[in-house]
C-alpha positions in Angstrom: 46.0 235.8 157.2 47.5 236.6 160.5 50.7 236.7 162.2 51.9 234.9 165.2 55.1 234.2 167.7 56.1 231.2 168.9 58.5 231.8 171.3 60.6 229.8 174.0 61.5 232.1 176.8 64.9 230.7 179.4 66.4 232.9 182.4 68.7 234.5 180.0 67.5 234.4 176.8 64.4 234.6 174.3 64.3 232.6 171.1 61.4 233.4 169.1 59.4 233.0 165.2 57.2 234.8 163.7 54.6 232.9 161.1 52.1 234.0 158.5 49.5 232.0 159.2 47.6 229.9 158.0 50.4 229.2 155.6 52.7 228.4 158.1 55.4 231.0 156.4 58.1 232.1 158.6 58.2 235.8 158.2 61.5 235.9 161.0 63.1 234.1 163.7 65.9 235.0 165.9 67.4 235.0 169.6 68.0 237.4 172.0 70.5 236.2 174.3 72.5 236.8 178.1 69.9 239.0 179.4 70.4 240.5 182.6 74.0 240.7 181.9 76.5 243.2 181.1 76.6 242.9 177.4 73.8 241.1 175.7 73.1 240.0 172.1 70.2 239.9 169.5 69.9 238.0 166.2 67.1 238.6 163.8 67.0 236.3 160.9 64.6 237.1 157.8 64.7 234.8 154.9 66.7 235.7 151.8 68.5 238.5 153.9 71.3 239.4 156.0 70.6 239.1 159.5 70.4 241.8 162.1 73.0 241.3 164.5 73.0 244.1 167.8 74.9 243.5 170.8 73.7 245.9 174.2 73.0 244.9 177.6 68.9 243.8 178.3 68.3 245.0 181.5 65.5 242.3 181.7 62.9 240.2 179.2 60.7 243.4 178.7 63.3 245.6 177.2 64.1 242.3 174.9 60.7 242.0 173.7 60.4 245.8 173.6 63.6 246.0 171.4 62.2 243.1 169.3 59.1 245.1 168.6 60.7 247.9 167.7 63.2 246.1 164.8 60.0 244.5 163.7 58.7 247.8 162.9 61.4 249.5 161.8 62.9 246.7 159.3 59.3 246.4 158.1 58.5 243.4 158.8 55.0 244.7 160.0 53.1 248.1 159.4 51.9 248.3 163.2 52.0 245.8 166.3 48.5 245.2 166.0 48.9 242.5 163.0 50.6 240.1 165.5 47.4 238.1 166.4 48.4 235.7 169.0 51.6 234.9 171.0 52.2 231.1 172.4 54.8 230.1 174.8 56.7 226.5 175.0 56.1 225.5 178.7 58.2 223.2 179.8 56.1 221.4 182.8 52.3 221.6 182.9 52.0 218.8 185.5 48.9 216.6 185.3 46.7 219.4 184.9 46.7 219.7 180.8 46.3 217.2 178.4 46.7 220.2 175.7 47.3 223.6 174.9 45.9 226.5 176.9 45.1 229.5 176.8 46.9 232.3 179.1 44.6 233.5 182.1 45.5 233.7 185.6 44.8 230.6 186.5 46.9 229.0 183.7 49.7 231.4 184.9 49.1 230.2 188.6 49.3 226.6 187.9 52.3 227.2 185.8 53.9 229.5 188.7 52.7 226.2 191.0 54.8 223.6 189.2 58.7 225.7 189.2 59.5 223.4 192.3 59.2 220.7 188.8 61.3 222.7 186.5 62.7 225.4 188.4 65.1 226.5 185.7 62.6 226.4 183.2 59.0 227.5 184.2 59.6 230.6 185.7 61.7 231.9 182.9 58.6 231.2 180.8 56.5 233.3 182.8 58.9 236.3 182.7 58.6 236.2 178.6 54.8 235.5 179.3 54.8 238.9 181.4 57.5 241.0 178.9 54.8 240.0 175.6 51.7 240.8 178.0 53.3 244.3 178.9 54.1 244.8 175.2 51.3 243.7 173.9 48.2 243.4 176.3 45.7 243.2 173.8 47.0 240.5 172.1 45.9 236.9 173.5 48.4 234.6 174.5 48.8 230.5 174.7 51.0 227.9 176.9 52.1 224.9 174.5 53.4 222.1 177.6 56.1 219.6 176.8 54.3 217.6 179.0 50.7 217.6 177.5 51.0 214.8 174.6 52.2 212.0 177.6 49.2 212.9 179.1 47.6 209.4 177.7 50.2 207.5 179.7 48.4 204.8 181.8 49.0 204.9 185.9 51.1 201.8 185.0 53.1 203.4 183.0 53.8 206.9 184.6 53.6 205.8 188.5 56.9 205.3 190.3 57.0 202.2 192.6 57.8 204.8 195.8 55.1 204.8 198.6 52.0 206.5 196.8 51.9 209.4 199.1 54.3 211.0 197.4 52.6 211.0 194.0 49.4 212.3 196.3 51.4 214.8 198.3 54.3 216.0 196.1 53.5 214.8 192.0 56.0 212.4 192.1 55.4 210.4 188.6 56.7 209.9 184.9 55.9 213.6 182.8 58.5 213.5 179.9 59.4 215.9 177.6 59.8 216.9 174.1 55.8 216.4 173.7 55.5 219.0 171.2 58.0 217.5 169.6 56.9 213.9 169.6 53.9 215.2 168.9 54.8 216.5 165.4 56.1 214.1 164.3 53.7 211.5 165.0 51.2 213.7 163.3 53.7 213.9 160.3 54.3 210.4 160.2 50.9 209.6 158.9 52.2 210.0 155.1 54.6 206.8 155.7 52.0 204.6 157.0 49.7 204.0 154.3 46.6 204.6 155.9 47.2 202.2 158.5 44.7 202.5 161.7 46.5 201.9 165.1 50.1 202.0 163.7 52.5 201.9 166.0 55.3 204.4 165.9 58.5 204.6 168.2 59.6 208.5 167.8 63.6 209.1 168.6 64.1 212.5 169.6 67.7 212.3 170.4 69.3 216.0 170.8 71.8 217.3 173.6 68.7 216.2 175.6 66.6 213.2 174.3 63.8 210.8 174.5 61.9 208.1 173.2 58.0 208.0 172.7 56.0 204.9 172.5 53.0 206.5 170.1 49.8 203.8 169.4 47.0 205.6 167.2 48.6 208.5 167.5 48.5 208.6 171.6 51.7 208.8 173.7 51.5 205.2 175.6 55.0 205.4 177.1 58.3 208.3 176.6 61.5 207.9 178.5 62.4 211.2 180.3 60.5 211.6 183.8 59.6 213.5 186.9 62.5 215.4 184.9 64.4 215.8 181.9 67.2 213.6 183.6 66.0 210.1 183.3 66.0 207.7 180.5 68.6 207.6 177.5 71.8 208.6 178.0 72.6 212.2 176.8 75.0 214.4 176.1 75.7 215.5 179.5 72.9 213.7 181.6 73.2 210.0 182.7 70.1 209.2 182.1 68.6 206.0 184.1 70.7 205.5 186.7 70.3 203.5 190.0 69.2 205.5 193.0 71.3 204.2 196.0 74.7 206.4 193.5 73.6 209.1 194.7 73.9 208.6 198.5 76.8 206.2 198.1 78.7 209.4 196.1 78.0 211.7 198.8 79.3 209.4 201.3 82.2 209.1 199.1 82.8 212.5 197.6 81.6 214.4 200.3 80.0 216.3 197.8 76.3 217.5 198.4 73.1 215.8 197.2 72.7 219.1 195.1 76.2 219.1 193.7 76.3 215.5 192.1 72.5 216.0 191.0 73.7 219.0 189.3 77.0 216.8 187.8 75.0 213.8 186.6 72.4 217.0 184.7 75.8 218.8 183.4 79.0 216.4 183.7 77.8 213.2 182.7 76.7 211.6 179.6 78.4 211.6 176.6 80.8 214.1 177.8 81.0 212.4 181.6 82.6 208.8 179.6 84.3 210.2 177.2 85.9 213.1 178.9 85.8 214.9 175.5 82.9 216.6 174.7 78.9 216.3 175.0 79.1 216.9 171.2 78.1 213.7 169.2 80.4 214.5 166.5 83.6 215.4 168.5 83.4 211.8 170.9 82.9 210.0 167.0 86.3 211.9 166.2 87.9 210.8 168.9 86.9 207.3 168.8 87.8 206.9 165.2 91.2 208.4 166.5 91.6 205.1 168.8 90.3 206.7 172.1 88.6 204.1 174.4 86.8 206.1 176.3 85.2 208.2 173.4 84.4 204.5 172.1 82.6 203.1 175.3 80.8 206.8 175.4 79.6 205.5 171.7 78.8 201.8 172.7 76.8 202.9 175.9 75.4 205.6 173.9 73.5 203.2 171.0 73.1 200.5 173.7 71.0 202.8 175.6 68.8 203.8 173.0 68.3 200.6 171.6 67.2 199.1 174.5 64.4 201.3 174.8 63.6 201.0 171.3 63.4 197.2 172.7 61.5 197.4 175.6 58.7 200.0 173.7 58.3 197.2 170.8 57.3 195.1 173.2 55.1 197.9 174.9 53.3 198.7 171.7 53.2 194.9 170.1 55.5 195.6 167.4 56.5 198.2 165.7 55.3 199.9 162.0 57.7 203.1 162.0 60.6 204.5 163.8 61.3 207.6 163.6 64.6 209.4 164.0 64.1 213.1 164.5 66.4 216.3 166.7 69.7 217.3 165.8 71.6 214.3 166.4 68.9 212.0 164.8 68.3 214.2 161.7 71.7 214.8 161.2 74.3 211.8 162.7 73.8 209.4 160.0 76.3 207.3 161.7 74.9 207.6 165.1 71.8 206.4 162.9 73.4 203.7 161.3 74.8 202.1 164.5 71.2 202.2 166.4 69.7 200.1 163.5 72.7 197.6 163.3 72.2 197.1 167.0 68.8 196.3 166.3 68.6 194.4 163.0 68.5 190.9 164.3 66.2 191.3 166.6 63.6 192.9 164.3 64.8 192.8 160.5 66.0 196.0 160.4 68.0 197.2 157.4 68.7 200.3 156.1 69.6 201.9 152.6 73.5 203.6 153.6 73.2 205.7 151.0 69.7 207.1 151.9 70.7 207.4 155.3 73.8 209.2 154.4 71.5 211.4 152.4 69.1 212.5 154.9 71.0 215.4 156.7 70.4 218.8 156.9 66.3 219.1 157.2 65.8 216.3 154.6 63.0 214.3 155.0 62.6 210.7 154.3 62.7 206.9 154.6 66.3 205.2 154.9 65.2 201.4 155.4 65.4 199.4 152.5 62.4 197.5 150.6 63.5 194.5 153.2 63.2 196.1 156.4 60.1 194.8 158.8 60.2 198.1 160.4 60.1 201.1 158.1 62.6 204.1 159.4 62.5 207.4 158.5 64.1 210.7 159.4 62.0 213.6 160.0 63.1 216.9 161.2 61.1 218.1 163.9 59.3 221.4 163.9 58.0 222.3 167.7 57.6 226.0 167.2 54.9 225.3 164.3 53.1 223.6 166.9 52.6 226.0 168.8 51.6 228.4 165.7 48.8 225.9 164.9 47.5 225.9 168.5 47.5 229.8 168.7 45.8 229.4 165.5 43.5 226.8 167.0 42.8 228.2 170.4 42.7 232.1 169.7 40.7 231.7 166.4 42.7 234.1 164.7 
């Protein structure tokens, strides 16, 4: 047995879980939030206890992770540090340079520290909680777990953009997605639905605040939706999502605004919240709607639309379809929002769903809604992206 962290660093915060493993039992989790501000905040969760709740400004990640340490020790959650075995790291771009896990060198560290210009609010936070943990713990090996690394198996056709090619030679302009881990796991968990089949074909919904759609074939990512960045595809809750190009000049133009303020609008104004003017919160724009608001209502028909139009177009990628899965915090948990996806696709492909399963499967329950009838089984399966990275420290570290 050995313990391990999974942990998601961002510029201000530190989310983090600590597993037994090879039992994949979570020992702890918790957050430590607004660091580098004035007053910060930590949360450590153990199961079947109160949690620890502190609040004190973190001067930076490494008193975080230092403080962490310490509560681990003196709540007795470990004897000594030297039980934690392995620490891996979500990463949210790896580029085209891994198709899997890693493990943390410097060369991993550089190529990660190459590719902020592709998430700039996102990779160089990870290398800060990289750095705190290898200052805390610098005997202890380490692992980068990319978002990007399942769509690795896209073809040229699918992740190229039709700009002129030096761009994708001179700058990476292409497709990379996001959510791999995620899409990942479930298409490794969807296994038990399919009966054994060989080359089933799975469409994975991972529809959150932020969202995609994977295209899985024999268990290979073959197409996903987001792209050079988490911006493009469906519609979110405050992203647009696809959008044609030529807005954004014609909105300077017309705003006056900067290139980098309505880029920053259509990441953080738009979406769900941009239509309905409400809220980027699934369940407050289903509120309003079913209070008579017509904007809250088009934010919900462009919102389904959206995501059953890809659901369309990656049928027709993969052949057909043998599973869709619904998975994230609005998929595991809107059983409307679920309800209204499949009834906007049930005519083209014999979908039909069991209401009162679907209405059951909320709050991490796992499980098929379709009914006996449906050509397409569905099922709801709550995703679990920081085991993954527990089974590759596992795998990569042999510990």
């Amino acid at each position: 047995m050995s313990k391990v962290f999974a942990v998601n660093a961002g510029s201000s915060s530190l989310k983090f879980k600590l597993y037994e493993m090879p039992e994949e039992k979570i020992i702890c989790s918790g957050l430590i939030e607004r660091i580098g501000e004035p007053q910060g905040k930590f949360i450590l969760k153990q199961p079947g206890k109160e949690n620890i709740e502190l609040e004190r400004p973190f001067e930076d990640h490494s008193v975080a992770v230092n403080l962490l340490l310490e509560s681990l020790l003196k709540e007795g959650i470990v004897k000594k540090l030297e039980e934690i075995k392995g620490v891996g790291h979500r990463i949210v771009q790896g580029g085209h340079y891994f198709a899997d896990s890693a493990i943390f060198n410097d060369e991993t560290e550089k190529i990660i520290a190459s590719l902020i210009p592709l998430a700039p609010l996102h990779n160089a936070a990870h290398l800060i909680g990289y750095n705190a943990f290898k200052k805390a713990l610098p005997e202890v090996g380490q692992i980068a777990v990319f978002d990007t690394a399942f769509h690795q198996t896209m073809a040229p056709e699918d992740y190229m953009y039709a700009c002129p090619y030096e761009y994708y030679e001179k700058y990476m302009v292409r497709r990379y997605g996001a959510h791999g881990t995620s899409h990942k796991y479930l298409a490794e968990t969807a296994l038990k639905y399919l009966d054994g089949k060989k080359n089933a074909r799975i469409i994975s919904c991972h529809i959150g605040s932020g969202a995609s759609l994977c295209a899985i074939k024999d268990g290979k990512c073959v197409a996903t939706s987001m792209g050079l960045t988490p911006l493009a595809g469906i519609m979110m809750g405050t992203r647009t999502g696809d959008i044609d190009p030529s807005v954004m000049p014609y909105l300077v133009k017309c705003t006056g605004k900067s290139a980098e303020e309505l880029y920053q609008e259509f990441n953080k104004k738009s979406g769900l919240l941009g239509i309905s003017g409400i809220s980027n919160d699934t369940r407050d724009v289903y509120a309003a709607a079913k209070n008579g608001n017509k904007r809250a209502q088009l934010a919900i028909d462009m919102y389904i639309r959206r995501i059953a139009d890809y659901i369309g177009q990656y049928y027709v990628r993969l052949g057909g379809c043998d599973l869709i899965i619904f998975s994230a915090g609005v998929g595991e948990n809107g059983a409307e929002y679920r309800e209204l996806i499949c009834d906007e696709l049930k005519d083209a492909f014999s979908i039909q769903i069991s209401k009162a399963l679907n209405d059951e499967m909320i709050r991490g329950k796992e499980g098929i809604i379709s009914t006996i009838d449906s050509k397409i089984k569905v099922v709801v399966i709550p995703t679990d992206e920081e085991v993954m990275i527990a089974r590759d420290i596992v795998r990569l570290l042999h510990v």
